[in-house]
N, C-alpha and C positions, 0 to 999 in steps of 0.2 A: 174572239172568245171561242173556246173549243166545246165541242157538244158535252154535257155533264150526264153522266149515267144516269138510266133512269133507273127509278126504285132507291136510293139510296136512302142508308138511314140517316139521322139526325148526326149519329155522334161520327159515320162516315164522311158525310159533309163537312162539319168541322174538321177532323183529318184533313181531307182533300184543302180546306181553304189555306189552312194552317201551312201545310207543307210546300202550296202554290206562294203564299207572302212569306217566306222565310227568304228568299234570295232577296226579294225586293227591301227588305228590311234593314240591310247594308247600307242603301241609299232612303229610305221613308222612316225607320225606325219603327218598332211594334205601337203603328198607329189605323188609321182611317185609313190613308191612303194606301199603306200596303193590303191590309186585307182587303181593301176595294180590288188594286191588283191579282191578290191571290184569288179574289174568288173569280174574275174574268177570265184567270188562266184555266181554272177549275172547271170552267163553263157553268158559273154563275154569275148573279150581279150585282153590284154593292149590297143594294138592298137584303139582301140572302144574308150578308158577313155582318148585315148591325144589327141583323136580328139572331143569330147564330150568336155573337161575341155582343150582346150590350154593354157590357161595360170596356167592348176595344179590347186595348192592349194588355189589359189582366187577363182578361178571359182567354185570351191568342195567346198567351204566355202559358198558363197553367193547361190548354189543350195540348202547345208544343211539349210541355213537362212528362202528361200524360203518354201522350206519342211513345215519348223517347225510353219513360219508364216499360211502357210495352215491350218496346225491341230489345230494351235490358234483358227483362224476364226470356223472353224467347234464348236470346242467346246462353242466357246462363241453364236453361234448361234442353237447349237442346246441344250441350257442352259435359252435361252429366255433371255439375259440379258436385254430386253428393259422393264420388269416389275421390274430393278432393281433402286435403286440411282446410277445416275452419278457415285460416288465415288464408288462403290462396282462393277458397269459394267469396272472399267477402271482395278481394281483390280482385278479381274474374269479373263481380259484378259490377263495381266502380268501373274497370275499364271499359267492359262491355258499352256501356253507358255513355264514354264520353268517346270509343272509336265508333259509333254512333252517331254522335251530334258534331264527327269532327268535319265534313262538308258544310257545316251550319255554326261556325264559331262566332262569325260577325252575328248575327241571330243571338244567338247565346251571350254575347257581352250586350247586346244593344238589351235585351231581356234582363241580364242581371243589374241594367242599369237603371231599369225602369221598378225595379223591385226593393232596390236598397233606399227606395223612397221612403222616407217613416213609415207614411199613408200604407204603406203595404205590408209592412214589416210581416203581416197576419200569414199573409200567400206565401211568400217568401219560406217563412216556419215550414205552414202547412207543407210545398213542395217537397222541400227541403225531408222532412219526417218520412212522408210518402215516399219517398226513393228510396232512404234509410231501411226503412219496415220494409218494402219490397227484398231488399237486398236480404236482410237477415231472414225472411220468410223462406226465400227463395233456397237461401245456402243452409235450411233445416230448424231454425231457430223456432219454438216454439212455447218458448217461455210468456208467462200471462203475471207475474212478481217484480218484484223491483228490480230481477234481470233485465226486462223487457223495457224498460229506461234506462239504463244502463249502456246495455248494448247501444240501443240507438243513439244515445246523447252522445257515446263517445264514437261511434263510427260519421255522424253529423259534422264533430269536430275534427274530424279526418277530409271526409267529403268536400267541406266549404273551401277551405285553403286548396286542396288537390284540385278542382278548380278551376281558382284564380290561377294555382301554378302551371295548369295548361295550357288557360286563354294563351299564357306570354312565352309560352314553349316551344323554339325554332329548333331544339333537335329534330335530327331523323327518327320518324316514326313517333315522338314523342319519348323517345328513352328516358329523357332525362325526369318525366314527369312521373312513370311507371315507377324509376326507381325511387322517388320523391313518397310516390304512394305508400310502397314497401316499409319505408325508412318510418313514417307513419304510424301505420301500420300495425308494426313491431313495438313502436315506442306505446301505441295504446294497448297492447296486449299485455303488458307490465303493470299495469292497473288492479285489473281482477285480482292476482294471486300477493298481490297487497292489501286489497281490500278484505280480501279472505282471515288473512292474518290478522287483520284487526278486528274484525268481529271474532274470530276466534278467541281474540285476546280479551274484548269485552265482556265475552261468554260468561269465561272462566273467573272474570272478576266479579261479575256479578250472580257467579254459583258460591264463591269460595272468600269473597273480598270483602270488604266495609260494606258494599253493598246487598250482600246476599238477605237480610233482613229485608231492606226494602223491595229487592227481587219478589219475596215470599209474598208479601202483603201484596203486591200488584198481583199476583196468582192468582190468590184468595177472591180477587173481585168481582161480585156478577158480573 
């Protein structure tokens, strides 16, 4: 067991345990025994990791989540993406995020294996949202309207497949998944300026249409 800093805070400890059982997790899975691991290497001792992580391998999961979300934000910010396009600040942070966690991928699948449990379905969201909102936060977004679901629900369904299409991605550097991202990407950006058109269109019916009477009377209403 290596000496453990003294003075450290609560949420650095978990850090430290988290990123000591992430190798061991290849071989113990996001359980007891790795964080028991982790935290010996950390120079702590079991006891530390099930009071730190009560609930184990959720809590080890969404600390790793947190971790990783941090080094996201850093990079995207210390990358300037605000002199980027939209499309390439939201890309920037995706990858940021998974060249990141790519020394820790067995970690990350044994993690997303423990999540796609029903029972968790909750955490899963939750992470999942948390990355998303980071991402869009990060790359200038500060919409508080039904943009702000939007965005995120469709960059979510971007995120979750991009992925899975890592985990199993033997190109060099990951090419193949970066371009997978793009392709994405692109295809969710054709969204918006559809959806625009049809409320436009709604607009106009219901200024001008069968419905503009009943427009009126919903006006009228305390």
């Amino acid at each position: 067991m290596s000496a453990a800093p003294q003075k450290m805070t609560r949420e650095e400890k978990k850090d430290a345990i988290v990123l000591a059982a992430a190798p061991h997790v290849a071989f113990d899975g996001w359980g007891d025994a790795a964080l028991a691991a982790g935290a010996e290497d950390a120079g702590f001792d079991a006891d530390t990791a099930k009071r730190l992580f009560p609930q184990g391998a959720v809590d080890a999961i969404a600390q790793f989540a947190t971790i990783s979300d941090r080094e996201m934000i850093k990079a995207m910010e210390a990358a300037d993406v605000g002199s980027m396009r939209v499309r390439d600040r939201v890309i920037f942070g995706v990858r940021a995020r998974l060249e990141y966690l790519t020394p820790y991928k067995e970690a990350v699948q044994a993690g997303l294996s423990v999540l796609m449990n029903p029972l968790h379905a909750a955490q899963m969201a939750h992470i999942t949202h948390t990355t998303v909102d980071h991402i869009w936060y990060v790359a200038g977004d500060r919409s508080a309207d039904f943009n702000y679901y939007t965005k995120r629900g469709l960059l979510a369904a971007v995120y979750a497949p991009t992925v899975l299409y890592w985990l199993n991605d033997r190109s060099e550097n990951c090419e193949e998944t970066w371009d997978f991202l793009a392709r994405r990407i692109d295809d969710v950006l054709k969204i918006p300026p559809l959806k625009a058109k049809v409320m436009n269109a709604l607009s106009d019916l219901m200024k001008g249409g069968p419905f503009s009477k009943f427009n009126s009377d919903m006006q009228m209403r305390p």
